[in-house]
N, C-alpha and C positions, 0 to 999 in steps of 0.2 A: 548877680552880686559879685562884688571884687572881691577877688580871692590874697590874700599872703602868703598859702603856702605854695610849697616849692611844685613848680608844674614835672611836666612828664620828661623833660632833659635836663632835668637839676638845677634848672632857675628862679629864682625868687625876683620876678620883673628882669631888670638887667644884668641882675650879681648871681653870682655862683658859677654855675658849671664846673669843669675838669681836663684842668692843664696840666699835663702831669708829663714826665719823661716816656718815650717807649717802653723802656726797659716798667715801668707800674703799670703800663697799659693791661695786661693782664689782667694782675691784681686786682684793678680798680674795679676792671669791666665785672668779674668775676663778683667780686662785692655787688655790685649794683645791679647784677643780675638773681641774689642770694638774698637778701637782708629783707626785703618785703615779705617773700616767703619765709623768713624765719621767725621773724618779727610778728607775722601774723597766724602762724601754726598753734594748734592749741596746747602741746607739748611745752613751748618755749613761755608761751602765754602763763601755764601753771606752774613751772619753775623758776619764772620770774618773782607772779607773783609770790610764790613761797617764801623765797631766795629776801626779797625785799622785807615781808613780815618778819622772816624768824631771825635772820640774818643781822642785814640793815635797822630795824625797828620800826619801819614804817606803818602805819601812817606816821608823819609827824606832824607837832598839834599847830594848830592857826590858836594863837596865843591875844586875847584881846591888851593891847600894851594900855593901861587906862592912864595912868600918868604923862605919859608918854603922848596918849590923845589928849588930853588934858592941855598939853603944850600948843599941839598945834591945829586945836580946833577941830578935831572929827572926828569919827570911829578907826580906832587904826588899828590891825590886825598886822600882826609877826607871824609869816610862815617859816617856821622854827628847823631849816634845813640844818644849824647849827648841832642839831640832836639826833643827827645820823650815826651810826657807826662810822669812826675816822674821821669822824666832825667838817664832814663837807656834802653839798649835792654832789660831788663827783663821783662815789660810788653808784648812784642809780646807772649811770651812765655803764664804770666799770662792770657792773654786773651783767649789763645787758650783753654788751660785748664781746665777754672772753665766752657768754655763752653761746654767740656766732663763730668766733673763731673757732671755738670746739667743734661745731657742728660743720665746719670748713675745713676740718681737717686739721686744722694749725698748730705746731708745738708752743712755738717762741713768741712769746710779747713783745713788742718795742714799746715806750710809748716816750711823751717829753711832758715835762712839766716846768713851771714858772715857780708860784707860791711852795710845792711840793705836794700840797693835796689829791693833786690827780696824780702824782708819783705813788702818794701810798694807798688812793684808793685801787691802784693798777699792783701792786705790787702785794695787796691784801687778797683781792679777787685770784690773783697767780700762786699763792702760797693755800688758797681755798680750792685751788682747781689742779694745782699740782703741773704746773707749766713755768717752764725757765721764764726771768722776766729781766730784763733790760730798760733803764732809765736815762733819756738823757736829762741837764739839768746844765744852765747856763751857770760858770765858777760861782759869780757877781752871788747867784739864786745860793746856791750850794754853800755860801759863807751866811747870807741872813736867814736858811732856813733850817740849822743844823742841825736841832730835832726831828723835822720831818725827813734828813738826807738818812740822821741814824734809824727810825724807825723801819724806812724802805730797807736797809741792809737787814737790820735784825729780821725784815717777813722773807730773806733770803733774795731781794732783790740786786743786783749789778746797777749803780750806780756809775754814770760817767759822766764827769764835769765838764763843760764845753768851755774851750777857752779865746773860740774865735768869736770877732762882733765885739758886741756891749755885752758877751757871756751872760745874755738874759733867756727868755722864753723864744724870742723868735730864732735866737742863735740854735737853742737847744733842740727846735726844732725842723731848721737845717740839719743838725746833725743825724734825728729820729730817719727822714726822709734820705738819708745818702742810705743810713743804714738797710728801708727796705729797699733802695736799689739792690744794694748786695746781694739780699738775702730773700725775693721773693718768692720762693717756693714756697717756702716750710714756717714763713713771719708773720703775723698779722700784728699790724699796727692799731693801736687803741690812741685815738686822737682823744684830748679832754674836751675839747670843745665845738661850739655847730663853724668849727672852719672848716679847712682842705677842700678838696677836689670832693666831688658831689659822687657817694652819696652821705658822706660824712657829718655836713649842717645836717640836712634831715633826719639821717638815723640817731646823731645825739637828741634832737629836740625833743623826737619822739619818744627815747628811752626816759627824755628828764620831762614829759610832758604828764608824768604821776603828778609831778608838784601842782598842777593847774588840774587835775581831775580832784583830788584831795579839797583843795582849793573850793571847788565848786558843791562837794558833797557838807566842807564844813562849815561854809559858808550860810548854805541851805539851813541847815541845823542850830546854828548861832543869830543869824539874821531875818531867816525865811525866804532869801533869796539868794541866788546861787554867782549873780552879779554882783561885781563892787563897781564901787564906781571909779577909782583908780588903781593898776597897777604899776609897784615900784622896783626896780631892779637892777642892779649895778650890771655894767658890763667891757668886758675885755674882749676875749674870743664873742662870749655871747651865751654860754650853755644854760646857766642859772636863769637866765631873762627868759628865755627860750621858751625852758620848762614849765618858768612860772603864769607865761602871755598866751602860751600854745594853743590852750582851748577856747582862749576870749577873744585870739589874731583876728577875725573875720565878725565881730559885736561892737560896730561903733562904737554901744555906746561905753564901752569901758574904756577910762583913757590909759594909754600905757605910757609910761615913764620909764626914762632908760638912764641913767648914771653912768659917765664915761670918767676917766682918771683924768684930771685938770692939772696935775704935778705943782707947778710953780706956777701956773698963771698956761691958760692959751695960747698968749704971744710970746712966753718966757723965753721959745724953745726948750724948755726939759719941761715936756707934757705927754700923755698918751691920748689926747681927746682925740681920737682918731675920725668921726662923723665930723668932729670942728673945720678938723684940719685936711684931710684927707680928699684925697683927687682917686678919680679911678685908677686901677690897676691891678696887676695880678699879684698874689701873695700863696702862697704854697698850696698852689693847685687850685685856687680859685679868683675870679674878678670878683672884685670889692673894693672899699676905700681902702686908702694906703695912704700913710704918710711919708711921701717921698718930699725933694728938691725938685727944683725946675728941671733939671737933666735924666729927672725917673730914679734916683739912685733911693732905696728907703732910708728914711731918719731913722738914727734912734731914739727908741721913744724913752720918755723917762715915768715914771711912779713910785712913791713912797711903797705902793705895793705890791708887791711879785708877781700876784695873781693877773695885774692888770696893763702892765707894760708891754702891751702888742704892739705892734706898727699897722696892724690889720685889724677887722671886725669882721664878724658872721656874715654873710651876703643876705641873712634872712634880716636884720637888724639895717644893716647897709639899705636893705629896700623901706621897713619901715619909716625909716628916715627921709629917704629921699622921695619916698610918697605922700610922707607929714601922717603915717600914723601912728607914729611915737612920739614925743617929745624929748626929747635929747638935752644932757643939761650938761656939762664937765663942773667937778667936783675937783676943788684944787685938794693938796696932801694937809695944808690945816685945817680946811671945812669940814675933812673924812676924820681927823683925831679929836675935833670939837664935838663931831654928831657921836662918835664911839665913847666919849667918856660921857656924854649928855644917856646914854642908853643904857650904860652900865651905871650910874648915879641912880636915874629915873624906875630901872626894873628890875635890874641886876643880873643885868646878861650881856655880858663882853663878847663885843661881834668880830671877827677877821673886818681885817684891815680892808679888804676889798667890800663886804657889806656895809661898813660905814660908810662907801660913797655912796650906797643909796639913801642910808640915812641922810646923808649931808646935802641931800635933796629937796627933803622939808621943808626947811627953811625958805626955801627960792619958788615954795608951791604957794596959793590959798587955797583952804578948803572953805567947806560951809559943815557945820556942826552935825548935819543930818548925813554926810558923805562917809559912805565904807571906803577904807583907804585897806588896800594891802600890800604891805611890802616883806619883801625876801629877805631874811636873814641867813644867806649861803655857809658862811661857816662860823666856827668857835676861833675865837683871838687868842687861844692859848698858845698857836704860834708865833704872835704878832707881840707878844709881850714887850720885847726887849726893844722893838720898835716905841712903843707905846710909854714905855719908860724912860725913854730918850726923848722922846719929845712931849712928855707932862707937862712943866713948868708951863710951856708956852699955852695950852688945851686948858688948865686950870686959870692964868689969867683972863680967859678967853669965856671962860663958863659963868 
């Protein structure tokens, strides 16, 4: 049987592996010689799961949305990542991590963030573990996201604004990676998503791959079977998709759906659909799509939302793609504010800007009445307000 996950040199079919400067060669090698044994110790395994329960609040509920199915003809299920501590999936991830780097010895956090979510789920886990933390954050991000920029300070984090690029996510994370150039003794780097050099896809997927075990126990429980018949999931880097597909990657028969950011349009030029658009290439420390020019140079990409304006995608999603088993949709910036205010009307749960592209999925799907649909709701929109505020009028004539 064909496999999706990442084989034994960090490749998911053609994408992935680990290009990285000499001066990380260390580092890297070091990680990827560490993370499977730690990952799999029973030590790490029981303070995970603790750390998750008491912590985080996990499980969190697979929510039957009935109105919502009502809409668009199936059983639709919300895996309610929204109702994490820090209101994002990105702590499952944080957590796993700084409890590797601890076990690695490691003082100093680095990490980079877009939306800020993975800033403060990195800067929550560090003020919990008692370790210096370090944030980069493109200006551009650092001005839409200034509740999440204050919160990281107030958990005692260092915030630093990048002001080279489009001062977005992939800037900020040029600047994460010079930093552990400098500093790889004593640094470990907590990437938010299944990018970089390998083994970084795999170890986030598998930290965020609770969401798809949860997924299949409450499934079982609510339906009788532990199968849906589709999975739905917005994606940028890729962690949240990751997490939610992880244990279905290699079962036919579930189909997965992937939600890219469509910005203005595919052809607009200001888009992030990266799978649309994208040619191979390397992007910090791994082969993947990239949205470059003809001369290799990367685009910037554009998004209504923080979380999702990469110029890159996960190598694990990059292969789903290019093997057709995902389906891949780009979700333009008013499809993602029509599906967000359609979900807050319909159930009363305002999703992050980035969860509403997979909402704004729906629409572009059929079901049949008898199909279990489940889709991710990665975070809470109480960041995304002022976004969402700004652009009502148009979402309300639209509804």
């Amino acid at each position: 049987m064909e496999s999706f996950l990442v084989n034994n040199e960090g490749y998911y079919g053609d994408f992935g592996g680990a290009y990285i400067p000499e001066i990380l060669h260390k580092c890297v090698t070091e990680l990827q010689q560490t993370y499977l044994t730690v990952l799999q110790s029973e030590a790490f395994q029981q303070e995970y799961a603790q750390l998750l329960r008491d912590y985080v609040g996990r499980p969190t509920p697979l929510y039957l949305a009935r109105r919502l199915s009502e809409r668009y003809g199936c059983r639709l299920y919300l895996k309610r990542e929204d109702l994490n501590h820090t209101g994002a999936h990105k702590i499952n991830n944080t957590i796993g991590q700084i409890l590797i780097a601890r076990q690695m010895g490691k003082k100093r956090i680095i990490a980079e963030t877009g939306a800020g979510q993975h800033g403060v789920a990195t800067a929550t886990v560090c003020a919990l573990m008692n370790m210096e933390c370090v944030v980069y954050m493109g200006k551009m991000d650092v001005e839409r996201q200034r509740v999440n920029v204050e919160k990281m300070k107030m958990l005692g984090a260092t915030v630093v604004p990048v002001t080279s690029g489009n001062m977005t996510l992939k800037d900020a994370t040029n600047e994460a990676i010079r930093d552990w150039c400098c500093h790889p003794a004593d640094t470990y780097y907590i990437i938010g998503s299944t990018v970089g050099p390998h083994p970084y896809p795999d170890m986030v997927a598998r930290l965020q791959s609770v969401i798809s075990e949860e997924i299949e126990k409450q499934l079982l429980a609510q339906e009788g079977r532990s199968c849906p018949d589709y999975l739905i999931a917005c994606v940028g880097g890729g962690s949240n998709a990751a997490g939610t597909i992880y244990r279905y990657l290699d079962n036919p028969e579930v189909q997965i759906v992937l939600a890219e950011a469509g910005g203005k349009g595919v052809e607009s030029g200001m888009t992030a659909a990266t799978i649309a658009l994208g040619k191979m290439g390397i992007i910090h420390g791994a082969r993947t799509y990239v949205i470059q020019n003809a001369d290799g140079q990367i685009e910037e990409p554009y998004s209504i939302s923080a979380g999702l304006d990469y110029p890159g995608i996960g190598p694990m999603h990059a292969n789903l793609a290019a093997r057709k088993r995902a389906v891949v949709l780009a979700v333009n910036d008013d499809e993602a504010i029509r599906a967000a205010y359609e979900l807050t009307k319909l159930e009363g749960i305002i999703p992050a800007l980035e969860s509403a592209h997979a909402l704004g999925a729906l629409p572009k799907l059929r079901f049949k009445p008898e199909e279990v649909v489940v889709l991710t709701v990665s975070g809470r929109g109480d960041k995304d307000m002022e976004t969402y505020l700004s652009h009502a009028p148009q979402a309300e004539t639209h509804s």
